[in-house]
N, CA, C and O atoms as a GROMACS GRO file, in nm:
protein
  404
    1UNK      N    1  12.916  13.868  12.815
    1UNK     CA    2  12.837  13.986  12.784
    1UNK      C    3  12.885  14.045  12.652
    1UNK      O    4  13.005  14.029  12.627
    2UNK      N    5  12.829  14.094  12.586
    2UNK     CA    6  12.828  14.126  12.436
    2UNK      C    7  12.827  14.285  12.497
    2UNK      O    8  12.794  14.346  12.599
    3UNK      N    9  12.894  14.316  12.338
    3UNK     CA   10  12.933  14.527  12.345
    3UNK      C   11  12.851  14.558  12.212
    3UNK      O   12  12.806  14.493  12.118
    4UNK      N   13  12.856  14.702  12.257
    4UNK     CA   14  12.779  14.767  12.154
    4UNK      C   15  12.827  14.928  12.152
    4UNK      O   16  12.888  14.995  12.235
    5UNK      N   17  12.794  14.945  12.074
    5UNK     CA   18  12.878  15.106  12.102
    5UNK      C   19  12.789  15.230  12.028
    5UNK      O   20  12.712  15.211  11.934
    6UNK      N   21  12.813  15.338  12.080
    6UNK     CA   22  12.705  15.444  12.038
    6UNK      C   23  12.847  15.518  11.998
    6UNK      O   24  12.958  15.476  12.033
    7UNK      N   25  12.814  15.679  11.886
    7UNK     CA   26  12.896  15.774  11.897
    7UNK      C   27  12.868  15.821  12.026
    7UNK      O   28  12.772  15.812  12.102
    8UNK      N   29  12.987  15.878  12.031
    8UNK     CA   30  13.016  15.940  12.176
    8UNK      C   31  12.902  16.062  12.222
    8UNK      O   32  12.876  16.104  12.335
    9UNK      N   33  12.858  16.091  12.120
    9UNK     CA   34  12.721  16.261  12.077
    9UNK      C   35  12.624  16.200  12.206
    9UNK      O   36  12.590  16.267  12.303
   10UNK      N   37  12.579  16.023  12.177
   10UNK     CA   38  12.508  15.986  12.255
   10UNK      C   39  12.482  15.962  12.396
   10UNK      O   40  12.375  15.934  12.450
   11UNK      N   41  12.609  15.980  12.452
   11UNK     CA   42  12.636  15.908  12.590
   11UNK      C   43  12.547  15.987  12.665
   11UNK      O   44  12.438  15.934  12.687
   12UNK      N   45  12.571  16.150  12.729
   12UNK     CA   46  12.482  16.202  12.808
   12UNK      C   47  12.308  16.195  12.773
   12UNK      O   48  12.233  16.256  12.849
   13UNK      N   49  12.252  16.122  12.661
   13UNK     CA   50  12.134  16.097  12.670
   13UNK      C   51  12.106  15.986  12.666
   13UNK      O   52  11.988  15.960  12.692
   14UNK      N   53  12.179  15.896  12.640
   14UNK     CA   54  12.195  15.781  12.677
   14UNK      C   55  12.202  15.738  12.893
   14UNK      O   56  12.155  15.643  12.955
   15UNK      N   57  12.266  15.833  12.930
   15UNK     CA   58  12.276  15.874  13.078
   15UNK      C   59  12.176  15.879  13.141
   15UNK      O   60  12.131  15.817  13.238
   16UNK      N   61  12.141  15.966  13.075
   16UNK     CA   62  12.042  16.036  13.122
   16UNK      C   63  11.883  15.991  13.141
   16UNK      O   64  11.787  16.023  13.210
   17UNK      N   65  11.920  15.878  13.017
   17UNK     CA   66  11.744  15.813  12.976
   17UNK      C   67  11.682  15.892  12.882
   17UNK      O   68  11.563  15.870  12.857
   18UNK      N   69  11.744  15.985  12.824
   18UNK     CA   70  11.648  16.031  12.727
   18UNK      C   71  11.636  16.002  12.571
   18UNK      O   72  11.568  16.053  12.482
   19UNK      N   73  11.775  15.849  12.576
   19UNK     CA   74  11.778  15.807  12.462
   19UNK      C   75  11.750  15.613  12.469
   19UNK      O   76  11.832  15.533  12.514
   20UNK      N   77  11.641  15.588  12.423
   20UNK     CA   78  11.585  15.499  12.454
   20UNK      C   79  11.614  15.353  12.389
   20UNK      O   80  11.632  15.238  12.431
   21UNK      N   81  11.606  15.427  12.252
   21UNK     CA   82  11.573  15.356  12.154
   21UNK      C   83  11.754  15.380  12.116
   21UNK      O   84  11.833  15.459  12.168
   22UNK      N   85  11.788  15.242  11.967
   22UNK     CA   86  11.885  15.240  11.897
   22UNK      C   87  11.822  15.205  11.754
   22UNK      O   88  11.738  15.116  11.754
   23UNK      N   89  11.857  15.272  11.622
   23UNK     CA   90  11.833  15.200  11.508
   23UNK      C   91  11.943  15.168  11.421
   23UNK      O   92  12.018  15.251  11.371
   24UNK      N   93  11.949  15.069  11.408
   24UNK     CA   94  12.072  14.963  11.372
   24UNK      C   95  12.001  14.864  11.246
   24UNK      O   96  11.884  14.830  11.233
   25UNK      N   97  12.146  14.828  11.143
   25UNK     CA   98  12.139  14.771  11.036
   25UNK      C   99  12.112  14.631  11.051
   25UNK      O  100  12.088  14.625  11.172
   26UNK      N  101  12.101  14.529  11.011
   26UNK     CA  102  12.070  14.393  11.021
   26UNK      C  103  12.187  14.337  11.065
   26UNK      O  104  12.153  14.237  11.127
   27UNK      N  105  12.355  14.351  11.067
   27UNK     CA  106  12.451  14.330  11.097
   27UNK      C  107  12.466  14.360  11.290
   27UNK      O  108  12.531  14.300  11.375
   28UNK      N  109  12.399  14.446  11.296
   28UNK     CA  110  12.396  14.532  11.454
   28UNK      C  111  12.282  14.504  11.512
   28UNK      O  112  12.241  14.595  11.583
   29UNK      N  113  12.189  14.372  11.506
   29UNK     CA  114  12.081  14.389  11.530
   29UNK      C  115  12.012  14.244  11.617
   29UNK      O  116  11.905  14.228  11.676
   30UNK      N  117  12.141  14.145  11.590
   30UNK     CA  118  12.152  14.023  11.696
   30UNK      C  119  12.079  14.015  11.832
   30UNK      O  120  12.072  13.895  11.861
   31UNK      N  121  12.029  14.082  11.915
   31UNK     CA  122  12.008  14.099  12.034
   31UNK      C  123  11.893  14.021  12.078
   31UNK      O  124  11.799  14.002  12.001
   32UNK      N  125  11.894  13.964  12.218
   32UNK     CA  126  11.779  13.958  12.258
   32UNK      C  127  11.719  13.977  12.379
   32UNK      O  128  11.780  13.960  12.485
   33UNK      N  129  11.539  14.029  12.370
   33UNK     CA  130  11.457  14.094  12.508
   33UNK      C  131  11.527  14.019  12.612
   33UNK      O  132  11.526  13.896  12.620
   34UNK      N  133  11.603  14.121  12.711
   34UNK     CA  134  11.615  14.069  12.861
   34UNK      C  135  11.809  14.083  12.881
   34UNK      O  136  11.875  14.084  12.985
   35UNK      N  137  11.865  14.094  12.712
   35UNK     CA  138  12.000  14.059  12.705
   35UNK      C  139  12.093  14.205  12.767
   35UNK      O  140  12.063  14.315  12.719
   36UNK      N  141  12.200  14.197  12.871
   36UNK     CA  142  12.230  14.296  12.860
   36UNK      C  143  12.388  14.324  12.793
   36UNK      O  144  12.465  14.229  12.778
   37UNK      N  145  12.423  14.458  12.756
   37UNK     CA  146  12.485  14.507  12.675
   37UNK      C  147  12.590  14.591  12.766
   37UNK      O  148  12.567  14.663  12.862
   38UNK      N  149  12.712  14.557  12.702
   38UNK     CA  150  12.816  14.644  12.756
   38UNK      C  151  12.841  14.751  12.638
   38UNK      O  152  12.862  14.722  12.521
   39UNK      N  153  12.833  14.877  12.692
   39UNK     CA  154  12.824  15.033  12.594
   39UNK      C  155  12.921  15.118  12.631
   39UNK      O  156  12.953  15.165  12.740
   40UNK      N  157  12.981  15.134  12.471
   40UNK     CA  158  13.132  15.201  12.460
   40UNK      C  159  13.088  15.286  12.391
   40UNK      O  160  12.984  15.263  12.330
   41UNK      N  161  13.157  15.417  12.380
   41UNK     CA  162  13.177  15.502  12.260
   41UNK      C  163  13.285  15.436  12.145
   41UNK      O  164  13.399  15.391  12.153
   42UNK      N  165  13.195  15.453  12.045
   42UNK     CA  166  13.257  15.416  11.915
   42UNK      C  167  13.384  15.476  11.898
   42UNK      O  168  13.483  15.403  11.904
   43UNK      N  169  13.400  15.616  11.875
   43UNK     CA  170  13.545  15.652  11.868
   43UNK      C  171  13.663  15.603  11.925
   43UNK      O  172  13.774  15.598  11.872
   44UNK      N  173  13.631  15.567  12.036
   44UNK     CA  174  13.761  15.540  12.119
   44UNK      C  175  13.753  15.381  12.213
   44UNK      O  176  13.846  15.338  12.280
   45UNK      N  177  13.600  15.305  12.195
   45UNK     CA  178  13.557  15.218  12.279
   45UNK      C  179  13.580  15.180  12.418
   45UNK      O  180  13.583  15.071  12.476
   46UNK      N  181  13.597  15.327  12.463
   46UNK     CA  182  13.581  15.365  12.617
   46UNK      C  183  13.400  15.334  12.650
   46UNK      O  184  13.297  15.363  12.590
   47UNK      N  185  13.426  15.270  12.760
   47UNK     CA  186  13.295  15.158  12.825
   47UNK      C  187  13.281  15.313  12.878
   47UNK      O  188  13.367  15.401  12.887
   48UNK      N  189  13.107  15.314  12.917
   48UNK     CA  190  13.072  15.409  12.939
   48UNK      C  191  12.946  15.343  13.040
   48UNK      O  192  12.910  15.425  13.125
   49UNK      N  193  12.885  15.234  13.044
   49UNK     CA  194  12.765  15.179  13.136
   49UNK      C  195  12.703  15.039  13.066
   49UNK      O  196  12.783  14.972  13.000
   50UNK      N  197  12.586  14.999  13.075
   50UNK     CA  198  12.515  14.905  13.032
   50UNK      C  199  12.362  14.927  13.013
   50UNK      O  200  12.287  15.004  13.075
   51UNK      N  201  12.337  14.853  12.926
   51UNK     CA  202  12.209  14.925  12.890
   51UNK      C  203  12.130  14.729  12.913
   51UNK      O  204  12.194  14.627  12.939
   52UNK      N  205  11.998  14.741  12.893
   52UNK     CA  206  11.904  14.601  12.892
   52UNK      C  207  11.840  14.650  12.754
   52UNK      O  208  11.806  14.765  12.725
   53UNK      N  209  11.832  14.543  12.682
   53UNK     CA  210  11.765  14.525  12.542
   53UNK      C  211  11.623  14.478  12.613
   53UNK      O  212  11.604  14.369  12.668
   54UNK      N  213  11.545  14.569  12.602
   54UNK     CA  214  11.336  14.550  12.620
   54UNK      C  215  11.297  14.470  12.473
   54UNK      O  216  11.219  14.375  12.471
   55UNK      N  217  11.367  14.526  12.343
   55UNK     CA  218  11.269  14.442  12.239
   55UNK      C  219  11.375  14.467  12.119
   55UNK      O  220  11.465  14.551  12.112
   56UNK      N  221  11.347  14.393  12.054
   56UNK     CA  222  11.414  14.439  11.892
   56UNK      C  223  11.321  14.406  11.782
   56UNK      O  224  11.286  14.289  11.765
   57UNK      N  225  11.268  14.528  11.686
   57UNK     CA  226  11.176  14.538  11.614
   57UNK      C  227  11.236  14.560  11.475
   57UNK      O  228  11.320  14.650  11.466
   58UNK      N  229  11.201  14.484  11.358
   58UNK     CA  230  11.209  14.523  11.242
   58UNK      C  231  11.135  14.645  11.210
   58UNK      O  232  11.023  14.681  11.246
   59UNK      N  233  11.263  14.727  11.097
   59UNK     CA  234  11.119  14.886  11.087
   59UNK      C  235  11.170  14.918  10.939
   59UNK      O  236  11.286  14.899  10.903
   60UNK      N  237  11.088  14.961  10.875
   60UNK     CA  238  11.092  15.040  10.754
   60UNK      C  239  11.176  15.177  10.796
   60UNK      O  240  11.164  15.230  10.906
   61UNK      N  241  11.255  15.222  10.699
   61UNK     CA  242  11.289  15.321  10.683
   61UNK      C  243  11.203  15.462  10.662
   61UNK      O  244  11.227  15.579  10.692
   62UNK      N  245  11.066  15.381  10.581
   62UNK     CA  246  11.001  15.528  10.571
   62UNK      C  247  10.896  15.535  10.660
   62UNK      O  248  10.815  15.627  10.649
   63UNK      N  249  10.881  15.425  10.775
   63UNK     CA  250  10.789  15.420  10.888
   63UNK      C  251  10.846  15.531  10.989
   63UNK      O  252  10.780  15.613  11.052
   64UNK      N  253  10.994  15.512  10.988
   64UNK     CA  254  10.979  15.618  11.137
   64UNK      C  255  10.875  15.711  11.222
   64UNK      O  256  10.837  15.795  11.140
   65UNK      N  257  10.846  15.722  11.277
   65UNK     CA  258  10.747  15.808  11.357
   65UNK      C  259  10.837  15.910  11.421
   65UNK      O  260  10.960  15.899  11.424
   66UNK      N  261  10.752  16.038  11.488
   66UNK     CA  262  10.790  16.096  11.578
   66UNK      C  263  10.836  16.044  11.706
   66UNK      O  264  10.935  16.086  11.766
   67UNK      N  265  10.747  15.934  11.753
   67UNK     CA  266  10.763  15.810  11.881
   67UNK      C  267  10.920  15.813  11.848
   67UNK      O  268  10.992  15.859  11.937
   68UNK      N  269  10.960  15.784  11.770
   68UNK     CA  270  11.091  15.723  11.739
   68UNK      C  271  11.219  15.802  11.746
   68UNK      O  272  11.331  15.765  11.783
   69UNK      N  273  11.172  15.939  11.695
   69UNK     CA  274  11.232  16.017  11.694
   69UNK      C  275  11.251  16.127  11.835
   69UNK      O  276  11.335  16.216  11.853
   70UNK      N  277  11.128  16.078  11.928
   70UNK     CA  278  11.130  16.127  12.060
   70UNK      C  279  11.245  16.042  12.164
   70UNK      O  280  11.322  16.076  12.254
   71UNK      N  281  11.214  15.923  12.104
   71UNK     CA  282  11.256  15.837  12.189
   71UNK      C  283  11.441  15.850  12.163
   71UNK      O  284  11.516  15.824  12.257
   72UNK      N  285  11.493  15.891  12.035
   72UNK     CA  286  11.590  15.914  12.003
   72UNK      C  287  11.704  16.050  12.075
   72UNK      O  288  11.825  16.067  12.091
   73UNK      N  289  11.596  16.111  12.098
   73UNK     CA  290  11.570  16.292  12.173
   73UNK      C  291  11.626  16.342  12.074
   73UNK      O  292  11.739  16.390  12.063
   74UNK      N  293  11.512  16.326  11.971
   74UNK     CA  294  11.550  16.425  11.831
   74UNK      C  295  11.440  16.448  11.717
   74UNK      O  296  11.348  16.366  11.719
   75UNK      N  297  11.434  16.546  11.618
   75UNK     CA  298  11.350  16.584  11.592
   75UNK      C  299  11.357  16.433  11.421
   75UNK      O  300  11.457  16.381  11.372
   76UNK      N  301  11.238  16.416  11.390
   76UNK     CA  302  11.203  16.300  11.326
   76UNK      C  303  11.316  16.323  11.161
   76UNK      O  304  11.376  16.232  11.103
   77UNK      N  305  11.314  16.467  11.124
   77UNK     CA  306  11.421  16.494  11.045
   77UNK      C  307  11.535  16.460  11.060
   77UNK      O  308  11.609  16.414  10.973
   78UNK      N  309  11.574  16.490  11.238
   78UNK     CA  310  11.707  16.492  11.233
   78UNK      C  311  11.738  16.347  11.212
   78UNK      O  312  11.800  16.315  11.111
   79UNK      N  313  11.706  16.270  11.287
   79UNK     CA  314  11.665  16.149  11.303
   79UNK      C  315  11.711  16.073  11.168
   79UNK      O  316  11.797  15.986  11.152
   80UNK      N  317  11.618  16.140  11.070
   80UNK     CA  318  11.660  16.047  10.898
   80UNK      C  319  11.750  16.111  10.880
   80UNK      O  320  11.796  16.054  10.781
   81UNK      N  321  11.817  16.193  10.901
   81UNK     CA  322  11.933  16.265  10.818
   81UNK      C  323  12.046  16.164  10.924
   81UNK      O  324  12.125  16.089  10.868
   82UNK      N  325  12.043  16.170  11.047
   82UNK     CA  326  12.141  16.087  11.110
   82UNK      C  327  12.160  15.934  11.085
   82UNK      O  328  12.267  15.876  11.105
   83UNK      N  329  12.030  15.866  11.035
   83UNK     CA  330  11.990  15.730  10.969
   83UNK      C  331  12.094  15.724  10.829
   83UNK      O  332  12.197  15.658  10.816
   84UNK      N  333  12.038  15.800  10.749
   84UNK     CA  334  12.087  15.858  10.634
   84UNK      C  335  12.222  15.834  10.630
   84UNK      O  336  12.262  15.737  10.566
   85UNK      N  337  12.298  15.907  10.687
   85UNK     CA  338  12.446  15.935  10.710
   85UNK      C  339  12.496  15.829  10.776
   85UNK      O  340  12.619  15.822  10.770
   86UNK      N  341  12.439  15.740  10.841
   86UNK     CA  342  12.500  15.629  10.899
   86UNK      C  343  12.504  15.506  10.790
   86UNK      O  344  12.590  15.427  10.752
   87UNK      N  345  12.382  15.526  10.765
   87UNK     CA  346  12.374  15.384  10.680
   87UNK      C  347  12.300  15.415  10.526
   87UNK      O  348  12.182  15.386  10.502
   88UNK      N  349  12.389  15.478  10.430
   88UNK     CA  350  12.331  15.513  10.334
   88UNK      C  351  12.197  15.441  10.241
   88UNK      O  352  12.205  15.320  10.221
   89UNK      N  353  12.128  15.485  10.208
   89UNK     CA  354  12.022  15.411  10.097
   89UNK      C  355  11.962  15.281  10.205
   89UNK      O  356  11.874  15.201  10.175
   90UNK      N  357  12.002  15.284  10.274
   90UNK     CA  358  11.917  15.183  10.388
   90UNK      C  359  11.722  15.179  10.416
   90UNK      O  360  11.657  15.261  10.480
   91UNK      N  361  11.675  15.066  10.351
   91UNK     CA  362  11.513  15.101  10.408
   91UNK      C  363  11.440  14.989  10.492
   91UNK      O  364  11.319  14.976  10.512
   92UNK      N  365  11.578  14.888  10.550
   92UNK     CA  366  11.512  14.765  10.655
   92UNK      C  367  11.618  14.813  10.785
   92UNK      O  368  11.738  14.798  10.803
   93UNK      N  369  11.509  14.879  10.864
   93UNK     CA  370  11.652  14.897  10.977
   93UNK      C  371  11.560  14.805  11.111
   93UNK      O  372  11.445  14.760  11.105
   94UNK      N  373  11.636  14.801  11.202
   94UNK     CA  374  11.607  14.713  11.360
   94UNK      C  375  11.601  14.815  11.463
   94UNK      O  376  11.696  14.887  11.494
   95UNK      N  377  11.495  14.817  11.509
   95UNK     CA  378  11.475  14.931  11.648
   95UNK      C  379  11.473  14.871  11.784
   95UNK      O  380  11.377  14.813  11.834
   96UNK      N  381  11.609  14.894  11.845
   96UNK     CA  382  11.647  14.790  11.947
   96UNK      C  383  11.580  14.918  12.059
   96UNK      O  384  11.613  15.036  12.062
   97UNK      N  385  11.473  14.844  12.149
   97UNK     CA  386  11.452  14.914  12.261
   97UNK      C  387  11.506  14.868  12.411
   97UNK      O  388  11.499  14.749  12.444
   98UNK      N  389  11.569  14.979  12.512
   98UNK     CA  390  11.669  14.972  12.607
   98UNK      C  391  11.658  15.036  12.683
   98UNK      O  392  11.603  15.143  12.661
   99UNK      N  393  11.713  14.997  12.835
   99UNK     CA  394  11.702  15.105  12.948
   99UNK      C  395  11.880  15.054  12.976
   99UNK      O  396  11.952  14.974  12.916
  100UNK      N  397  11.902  15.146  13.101
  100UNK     CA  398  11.967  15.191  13.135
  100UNK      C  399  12.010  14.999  13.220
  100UNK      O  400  11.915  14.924  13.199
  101UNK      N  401  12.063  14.968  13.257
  101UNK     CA  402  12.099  14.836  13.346
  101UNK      C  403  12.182  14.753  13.348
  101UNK      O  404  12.178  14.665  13.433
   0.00000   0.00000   0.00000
């Protein structure tokens, strides 16, 4: 089983289901529909659950949608500013979709 890790900010919506989606660089983006994932917090890579990869989509940077940004449980700004800050000047990112499993 392969790991993956969120900041830690993510876990209770990640928990919860209200964080669905992941957008990840071409390096983070290996996955495939059906594969499941062992999920740590990045800071400290304390395992926290498992998630199932549903799809992995190539996306433009300046495509984002609100969809995306719902699915994130965040507002479509915050969303690029958190894109932004992760992966500077970035405009080919991978939108890995996931449940909880």
């Amino acid at each position: 089983m392969r790991d993956i890790t969120f900041f830690s900010r993510f876990a209770p919506d990640i928990l919860a289901g209200r964080k669905t989606i992941t957008l990840r660089d071409a390096s983070e983006a290996d996955f495939q529909p059906g594969e499941t994932l062992r999920v740590s917090r990045y800071e400290d890579n304390g395992f926290f659950c498992h998630i199932q990869v549903l799809a992995v989509t190539p996306i433009d940077f300046d495509d984002l949608t609100e969809k995306q940004a719902e699915q994130e449980n965040m507002s479509l700004d915050e969303l690029k500013k958190v894109i932004a800050d992760i992966y500077p000047g970035i405009k080919q990112l991978y939108l890995i979709e996931f449940i909880l499993g």
